[in-house]
C-alpha positions as CSV (number, residue, x, y, z in Angstrom):
1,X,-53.7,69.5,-36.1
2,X,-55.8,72.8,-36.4
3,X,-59.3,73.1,-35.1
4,X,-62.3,74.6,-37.0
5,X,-65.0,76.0,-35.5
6,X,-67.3,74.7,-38.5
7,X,-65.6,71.1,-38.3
8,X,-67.3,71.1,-34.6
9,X,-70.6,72.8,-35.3
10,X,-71.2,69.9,-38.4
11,X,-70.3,67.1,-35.3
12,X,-72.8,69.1,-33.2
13,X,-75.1,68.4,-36.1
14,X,-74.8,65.3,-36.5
15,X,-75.3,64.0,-33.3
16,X,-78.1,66.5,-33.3
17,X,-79.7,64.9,-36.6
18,X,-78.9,61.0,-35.0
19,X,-80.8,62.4,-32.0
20,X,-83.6,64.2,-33.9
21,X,-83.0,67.2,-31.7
22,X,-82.5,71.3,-32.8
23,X,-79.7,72.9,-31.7
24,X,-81.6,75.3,-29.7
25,X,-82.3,72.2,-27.1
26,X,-78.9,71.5,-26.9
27,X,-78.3,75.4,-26.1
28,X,-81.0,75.5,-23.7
29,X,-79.4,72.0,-21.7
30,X,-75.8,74.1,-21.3
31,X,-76.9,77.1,-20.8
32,X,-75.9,79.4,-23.7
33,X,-78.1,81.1,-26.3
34,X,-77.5,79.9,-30.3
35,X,-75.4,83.0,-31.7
36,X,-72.2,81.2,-30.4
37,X,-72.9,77.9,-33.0
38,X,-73.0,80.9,-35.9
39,X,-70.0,82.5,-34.5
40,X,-68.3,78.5,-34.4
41,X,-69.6,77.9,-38.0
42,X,-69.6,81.5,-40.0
43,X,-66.6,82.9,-38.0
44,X,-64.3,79.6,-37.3
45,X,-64.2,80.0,-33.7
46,X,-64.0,77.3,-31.4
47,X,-66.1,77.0,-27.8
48,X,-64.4,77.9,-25.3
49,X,-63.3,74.7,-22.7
50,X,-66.3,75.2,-20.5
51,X,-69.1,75.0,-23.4
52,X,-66.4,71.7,-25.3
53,X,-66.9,70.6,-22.1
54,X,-70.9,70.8,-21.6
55,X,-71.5,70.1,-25.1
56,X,-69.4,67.0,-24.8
57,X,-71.2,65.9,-21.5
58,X,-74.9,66.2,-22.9
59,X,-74.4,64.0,-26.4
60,X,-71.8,61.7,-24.3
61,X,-68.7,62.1,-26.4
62,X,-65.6,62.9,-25.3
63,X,-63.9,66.6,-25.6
64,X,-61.4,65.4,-27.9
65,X,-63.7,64.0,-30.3
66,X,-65.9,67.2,-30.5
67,X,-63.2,69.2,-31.3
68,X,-61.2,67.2,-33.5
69,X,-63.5,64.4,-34.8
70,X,-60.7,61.5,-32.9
71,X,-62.1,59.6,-30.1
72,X,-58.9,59.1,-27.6
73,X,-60.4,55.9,-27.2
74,X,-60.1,54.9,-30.4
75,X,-64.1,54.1,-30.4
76,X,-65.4,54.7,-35.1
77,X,-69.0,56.0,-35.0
78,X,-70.3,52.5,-35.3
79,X,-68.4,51.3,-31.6
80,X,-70.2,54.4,-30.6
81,X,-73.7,53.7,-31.8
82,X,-73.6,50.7,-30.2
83,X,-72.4,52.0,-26.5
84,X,-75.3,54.3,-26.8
85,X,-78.1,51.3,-27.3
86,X,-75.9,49.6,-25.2
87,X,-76.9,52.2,-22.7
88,X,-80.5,52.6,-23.4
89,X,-81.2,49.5,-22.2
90,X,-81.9,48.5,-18.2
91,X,-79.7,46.6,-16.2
92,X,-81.8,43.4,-16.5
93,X,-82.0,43.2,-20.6
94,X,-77.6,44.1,-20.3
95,X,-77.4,41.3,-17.6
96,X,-79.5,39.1,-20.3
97,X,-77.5,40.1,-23.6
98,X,-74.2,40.0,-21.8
99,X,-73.4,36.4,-21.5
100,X,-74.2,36.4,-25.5
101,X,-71.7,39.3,-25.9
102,X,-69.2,37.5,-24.5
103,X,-69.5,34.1,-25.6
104,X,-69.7,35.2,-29.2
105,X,-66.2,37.1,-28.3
106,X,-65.1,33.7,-27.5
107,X,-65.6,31.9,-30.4
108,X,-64.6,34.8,-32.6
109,X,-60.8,35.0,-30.6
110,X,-60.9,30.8,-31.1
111,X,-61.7,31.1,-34.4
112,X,-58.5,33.7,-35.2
113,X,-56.6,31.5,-32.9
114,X,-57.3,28.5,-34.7
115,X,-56.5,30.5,-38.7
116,X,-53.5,31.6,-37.0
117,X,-52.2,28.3,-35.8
């Protein structure tokens, strides 16, 4: 699997766009100025560990996924929406929706139990 140095800077952008942030901000948070994204996009070079790494850190993906668009967790966009609200929210409202979360689990894995039997 090759990387592209565009492939990452349109990932950038799209957490960028969910986030209604400008790459400049996300620049600013690591520390780097915003030549290296046109070098990435225009030039197909990749960032080096360090900046993967930082990048990676402030939108909360993994490494992997930045660089190659495959979560090592297996996690689709949608499982990763869903950690993010899941993480917007306080520890009360997560100690509230929790028990539903679970529950409904329940009754879905009794519900493929019963199909399959």
């Amino acid at each position: 699997m090759s990387i592209v140095g565009k492939e990452i800077v349109e990932r950038i952008d799209k957490l960028l766009k969910e986030k209604n942030l400008k790459r400049k901000a996300v620049a600013d948070a690591i520390g780097i100025s915003l030549q290296p994204f046109t070098s990435w996009s225009k030039r197909g070079s990749i960032p080096s560990a360090d900046i993967a790494f930082k990048i990676a850190k402030y939108f909360n993906v993994s490494v992997e996924w930045l660089l190659t668009g495959e979560d090592p967790d297996g996690l689709n966009d949608d499982d990763r929406h869903l950690l993010d609200d899941w993480h917007e929210l306080d520890a009360k409202t997560q100690a509230i929706i929790r028990p539903m979360i679970t529950t409904a689990a329940e009754n879905a894995h009794k519900d493929k139990a019963n199909t399959a039997g």
